[in-house]
N, C-alpha and C positions, 0 to 999 in steps of 0.2 A: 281426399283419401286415395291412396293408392291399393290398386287389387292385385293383390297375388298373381303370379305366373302359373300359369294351369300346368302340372305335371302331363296329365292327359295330352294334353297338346302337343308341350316336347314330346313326349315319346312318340306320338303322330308324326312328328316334324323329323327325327330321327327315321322313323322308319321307312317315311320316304325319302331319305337322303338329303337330308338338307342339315344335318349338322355328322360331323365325322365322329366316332365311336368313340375316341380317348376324351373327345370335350365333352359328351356325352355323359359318361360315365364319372368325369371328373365333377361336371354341373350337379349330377344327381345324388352323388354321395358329399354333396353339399349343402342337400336340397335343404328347404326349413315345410318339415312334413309337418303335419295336425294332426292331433290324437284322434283316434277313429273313433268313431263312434258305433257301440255297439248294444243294440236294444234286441234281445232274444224274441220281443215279440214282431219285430218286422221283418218280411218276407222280402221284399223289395232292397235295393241296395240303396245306401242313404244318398249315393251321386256326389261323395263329397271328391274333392280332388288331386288332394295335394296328402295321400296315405301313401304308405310304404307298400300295403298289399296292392296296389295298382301295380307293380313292378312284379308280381306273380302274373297278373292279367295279362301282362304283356309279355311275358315269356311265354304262357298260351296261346295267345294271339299270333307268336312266330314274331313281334316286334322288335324282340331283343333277344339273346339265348341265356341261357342259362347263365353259361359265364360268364357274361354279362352282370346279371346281376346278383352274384356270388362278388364278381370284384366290387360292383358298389356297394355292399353291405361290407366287403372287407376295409375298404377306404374311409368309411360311414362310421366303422366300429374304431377307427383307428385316429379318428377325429376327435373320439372320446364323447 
């Protein structure tokens, strides 16, 4: 069985310059994300990897900016 490519990681891998922004951005609004999972009762973040709100974290984080990922959600939506 093959495992998923970590989101998490690209954008790690990005941020330290090791993939150029347009592949970047092209990769992610490609990505195949997993439904988040969200239980009102836990306090802790479930650690899963491959969501779309990781792409908010990382505009926090300074990993990516905004526009950024304003364009992958625009390339994302246009994928259909």
């Amino acid at each position: 069985m093959t495992e998923k490519p970590s989101l998490r990681e690209y954008l790690r891998r990005y941020a330290e310059g090791g993939i150029p922004r347009e592949e970047m951005i092209e990769t992610i609004a490609a990505w195949d994300f997993e439904e988040e999972i969200y239980d009102p009762l836990l306090i802790e973040p479930t650690g899963q990897d491959n969501i779309l709100s990781l792409l908010n974290g990382a505009v926090l984080l300074g990993d990516i900016t905004y526009e950024d990922a304003e364009e992958i959600l625009r390339r994302k939506n246009a994928r259909g």
